[in-house]
Structure formats: C-alpha cells, structure tokens
N, C-alpha and C positions, 0 to 999 in steps of 0.2 A: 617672469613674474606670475603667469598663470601657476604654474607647478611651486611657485611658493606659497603661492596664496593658497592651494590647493592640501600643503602639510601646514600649514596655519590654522587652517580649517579641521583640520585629524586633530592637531594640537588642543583644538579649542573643544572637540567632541570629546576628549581624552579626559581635558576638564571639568566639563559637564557632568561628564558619568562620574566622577571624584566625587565633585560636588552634591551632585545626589542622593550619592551613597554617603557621604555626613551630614548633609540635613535628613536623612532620614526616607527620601520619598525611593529610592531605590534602595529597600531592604534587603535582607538575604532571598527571602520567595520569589519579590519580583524578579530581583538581579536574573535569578535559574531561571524562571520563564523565559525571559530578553534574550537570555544564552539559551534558550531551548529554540528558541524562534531563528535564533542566526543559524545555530549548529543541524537544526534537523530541517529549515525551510530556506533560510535565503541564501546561505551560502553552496549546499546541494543544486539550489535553484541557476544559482552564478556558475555554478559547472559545467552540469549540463549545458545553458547554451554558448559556452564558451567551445565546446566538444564533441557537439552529436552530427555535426555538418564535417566534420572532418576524420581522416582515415589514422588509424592507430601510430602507423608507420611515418603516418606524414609529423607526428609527434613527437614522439617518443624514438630515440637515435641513441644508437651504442656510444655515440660520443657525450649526448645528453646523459646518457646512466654514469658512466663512468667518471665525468664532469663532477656531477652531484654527490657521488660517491667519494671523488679524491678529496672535493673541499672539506665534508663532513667528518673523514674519517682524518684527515691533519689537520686539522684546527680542534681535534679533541688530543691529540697526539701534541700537540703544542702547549695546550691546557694542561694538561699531565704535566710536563716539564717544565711549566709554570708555577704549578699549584703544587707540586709533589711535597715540599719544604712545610707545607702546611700543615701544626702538629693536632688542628681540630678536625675530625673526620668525617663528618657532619658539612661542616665549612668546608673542607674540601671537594667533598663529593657534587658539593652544588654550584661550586667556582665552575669547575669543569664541565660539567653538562650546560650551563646557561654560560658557555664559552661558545657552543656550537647548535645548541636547539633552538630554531630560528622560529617564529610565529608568522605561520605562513599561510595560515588558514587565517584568521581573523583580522591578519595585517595586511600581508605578502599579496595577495589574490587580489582580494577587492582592493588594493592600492594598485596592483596592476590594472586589473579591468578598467579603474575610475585614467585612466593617466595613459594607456597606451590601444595600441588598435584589436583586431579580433582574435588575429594569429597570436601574436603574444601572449596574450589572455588565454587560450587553448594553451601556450605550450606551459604555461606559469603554473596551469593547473595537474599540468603532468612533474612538473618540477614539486608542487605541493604532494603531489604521490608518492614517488621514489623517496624524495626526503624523508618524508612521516615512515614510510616504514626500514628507512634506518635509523632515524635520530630516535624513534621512538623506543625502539630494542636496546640499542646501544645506552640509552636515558636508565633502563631498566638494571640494566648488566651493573653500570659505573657503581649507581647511587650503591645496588644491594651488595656488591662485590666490597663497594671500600665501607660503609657503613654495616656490613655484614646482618642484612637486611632478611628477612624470610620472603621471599617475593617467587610468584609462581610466573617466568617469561613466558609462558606456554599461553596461561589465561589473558594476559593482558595481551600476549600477539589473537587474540581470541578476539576482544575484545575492537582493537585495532581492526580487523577483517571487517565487524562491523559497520565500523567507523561510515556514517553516512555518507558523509564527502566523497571517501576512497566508493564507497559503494558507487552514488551516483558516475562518478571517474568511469568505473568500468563501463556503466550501462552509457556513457556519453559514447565514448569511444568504441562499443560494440558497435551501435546505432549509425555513428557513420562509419565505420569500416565495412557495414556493411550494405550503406546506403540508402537506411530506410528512410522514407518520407516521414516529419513530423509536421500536425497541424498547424496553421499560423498561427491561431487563438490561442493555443496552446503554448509556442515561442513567446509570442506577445505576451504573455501573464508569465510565465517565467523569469522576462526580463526584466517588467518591472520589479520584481520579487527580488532579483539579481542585484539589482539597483540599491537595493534596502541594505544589502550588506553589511557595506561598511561603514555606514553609522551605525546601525544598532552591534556589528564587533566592537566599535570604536568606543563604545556606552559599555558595553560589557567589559571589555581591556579596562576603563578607567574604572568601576564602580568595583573592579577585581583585584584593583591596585592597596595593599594594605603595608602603610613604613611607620605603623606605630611602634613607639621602642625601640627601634631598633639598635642590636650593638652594632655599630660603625666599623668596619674596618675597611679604612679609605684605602690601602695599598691590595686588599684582595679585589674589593669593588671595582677599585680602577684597575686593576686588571682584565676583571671579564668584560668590563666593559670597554677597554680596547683590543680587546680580541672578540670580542662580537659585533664589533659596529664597525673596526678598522681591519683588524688582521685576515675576519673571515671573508669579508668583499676583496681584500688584495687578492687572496688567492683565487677567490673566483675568477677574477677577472684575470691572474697567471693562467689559469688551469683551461679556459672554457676560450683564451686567445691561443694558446698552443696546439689546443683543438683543432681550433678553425672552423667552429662552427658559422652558423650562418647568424644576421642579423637579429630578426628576435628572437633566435634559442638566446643567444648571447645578452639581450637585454632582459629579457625572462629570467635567467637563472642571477646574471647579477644582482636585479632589485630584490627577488626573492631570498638570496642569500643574505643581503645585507640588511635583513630586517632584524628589529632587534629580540632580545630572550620573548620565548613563549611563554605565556602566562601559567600554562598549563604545567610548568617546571617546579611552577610554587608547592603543587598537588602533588608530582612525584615526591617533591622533597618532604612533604608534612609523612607521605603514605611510608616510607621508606627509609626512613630517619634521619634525612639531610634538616639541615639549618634553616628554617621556614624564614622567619625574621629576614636572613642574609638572602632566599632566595626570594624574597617579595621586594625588600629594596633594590636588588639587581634587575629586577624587574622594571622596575619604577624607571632608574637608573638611565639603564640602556635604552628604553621605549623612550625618553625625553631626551638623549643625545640622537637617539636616528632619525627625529625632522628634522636637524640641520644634515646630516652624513647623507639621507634618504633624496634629499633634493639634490645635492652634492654627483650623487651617483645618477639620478635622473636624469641631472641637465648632462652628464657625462656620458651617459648609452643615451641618452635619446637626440 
C-alpha cells in the first residue's frame, strides 16, 4: 500500500502542475524557472549523493551497458515494424522514438531514490547515463532521417556533453573512485536538495503536458503506449535476467526502463518536424498508464 500510495501521490503532483498551468499561476516563465531549478540544482544535487561514496566499477558493469543497450536499441527495432505501415511521417517518426525514450531523469531517478535503498539509487543514476546518451542520438537520427530534418548530431551530442546531470554523474563517480572525503554539511544540503526532485519534475512533467486538439489516432497511440509501458519493461526484464545480474542493478534498470515517454520528445518532435499534437498526447498518455504498470513493476522487483 505504501508504494501505491506513493504513485498516487506523483499522480496527484502530475495534476497539480496540469492544473496550474490552466489556471494560469504556472505560466510559460515560471514553468522554465521550476524546470531550471530541477534540471540545474536538485536533480544534479540527487546524483551526486547517490555516487560520490561509491567506486565507478562498483557501478557501472559490462552487463549493465550491454543490458541498456539491447533493450533500447530493440524496442526501437520493434517500433519500426510497428509503425513502418504508417503513411504520415511526422506521425511516424514520433510513434517510434516515444516507443523507446524513457524519462528518466525527471521520473525514472527520483522515483527510484523516493522507493528504493542507496545502492539502487547509485546505480539508476548510471542506468539514467548510458541511456541519455543512446536514446538521445538515436532520438536525433530517427526523427531527422524519416522526417528528412536539417539537424546538426554533432551539436546536440555537444549539447548533451553538457547536460548537467551527465556532468554531475561523472564528477559523482570520479570523487568516489577516487575516494575523496566530502563534507557532511555539504552531503546534508545536497540531500535535502535531492529530496526536492521529484515534486518539482513532477510540477514540471504536468504543467509540460499539452493535448489540446489533438488529432486522435487511437490505434498509433495505443501502440506506443504498449510498447513503452509494456513491451519495453518485458524485455528488460528478459535481457537484464539472462544477464544475471545482481539485485539492485536488476531493480534499477527495470523501474528505469519502464518509465513512461520523456517529455523532452515533445521538443525533439516540434524542433525536427515530427507530429507535436501526437507527441504531447503520447506523452500525456503513457505517463497516466505507468502509475498503475510502475507499481506493478515495483511491487515485482522489490
């Protein structure tokens, strides 16, 4: 009951930030502030101390890489043979990548952290790494390849290098590989920081959520949205038990995989000429089917 109550609760933040953002008190300004506050302070914040106490190695594992690698790249390969029949290319291009690009930073993480122990939390954050920097290129490739896009891979993998999270990531994981001492006071204000997460992603995701108009097409929608919420946890959970990995890599990469499309697909899709309308309702979509799937899987690995 705890862990229901717990995506009851994302549920209910999900709608708040809806909420806000159509009365009006979460505008477009604030909205990017709220999202500047998560993306550059509390979820960098929730890394690091997920990371700095522990050694690289103890992390990050050839079966971990590989793992994250097979689900991502066949559950876009699935999507493909799914969607391929589809004669709008726009609409296809966005079926397919919010088939397999998982929100893992605003969802994935801090619903680990808030739900599981420390190790987990460490390795979800490395699961959040390797991911982003497939799903995000891959994201790049699909859209501008079938939408015949002018898109520079080069800058936006530029752009990604940056990426705070991925930054923080490294500098967590130097610090303990290499064993350095951090102050408590220092720990202490990070965690609370840490803590803040996932409400204010959770405010962000909903106040980000836009299904005005939108044209319907229930048989694509429900596609991606059982191949994101049902297909791509299958195979995690094929891929990451053939493995043999150990306990929380295992529960790490499942909850993380089976979070639903990243918000962030909406933006490829406007920047790159996929179906914006079809990529914000799949949005919508899949994030309100994986508080039931997301408990489903929780009370299943945990």
């Amino acid at each position: 009951m705890e862990v229901l109550g717990r995506l009851l609760g994302l549920l209910a933040l999900l709608s708040v930030g809806t909420g806000l953002r159509f009365s009006g008190v979460l505008d477009a300004g604030r909205t990017q502030r709220l999202n500047a506050l998560a993306y550059y302070v509390a979820l960098p914040a929730l890394v690091f101390v997920s990371t700095y106490d522990r050694a690289v190695g103890e992390l990050l594992t050839a079966d971990l890489f590989v793992g994250v690698l097979a689900v991502v790249f066949t559950t876009a390969g699935i999507a493909w043979l799914v969607h391929r029949r589809q004669d709008r290319r726009g609409r296809q291009s966005v079926a397919i990548i919010q088939s397999y690009h998982s929100n893992l930073g605003y969802l994935g993480l801090p619903l680990v952290a808030a739900t599981f122990d420390a190790r987990v939390t460490a390795i979800a954050s490395v699961v959040l790494g390797v991911a982003s920097l497939t799903q995000v290129p891959l994201t790049i490739v699909v859209l501008s390849a079938i939408n015949e896009a002018d898109a520079s891979v080069a800058r936006e993998l530029g752009r990604l290098a940056r990426n705070p999270v991925l930054v923080i990531l490294v500098v967590g994981l130097t610090v303990g590989s290499l064993g350095l001492s951090v102050p408590g006071p220092v720990t202490a204000g990070l965690d609370v920081l840490g803590a803040l997460a996932l409400p204010i992603a959770l405010l962000c995701v909903g106040a980000s959520l836009q299904i005005d108009r939108p044209n319907v097409d229930i048989g694509a929608s429900g596609a991606v949205v059982a191949t994101k919420i049902a297909v791509m946890p299958v195979l995690a959970w094929a891929a990451f038990s053939l493995l043999g990995v150990d306990a929380a890599t295992f529960t790490a990469a499942i909850v993380m995989l089976g979070t639903p499309t990243a918000v962030s697909t909406y933006v490829f899709a406007n920047e790159l000429g996929g179906d914006e309308e079809f990529a914000s309702l799949n949005v919508f979509l899949t994030t309100l089917v994986s508080v039931g799937t997301l408990f489903v899987l929780i009370r299943a690995v945990g």
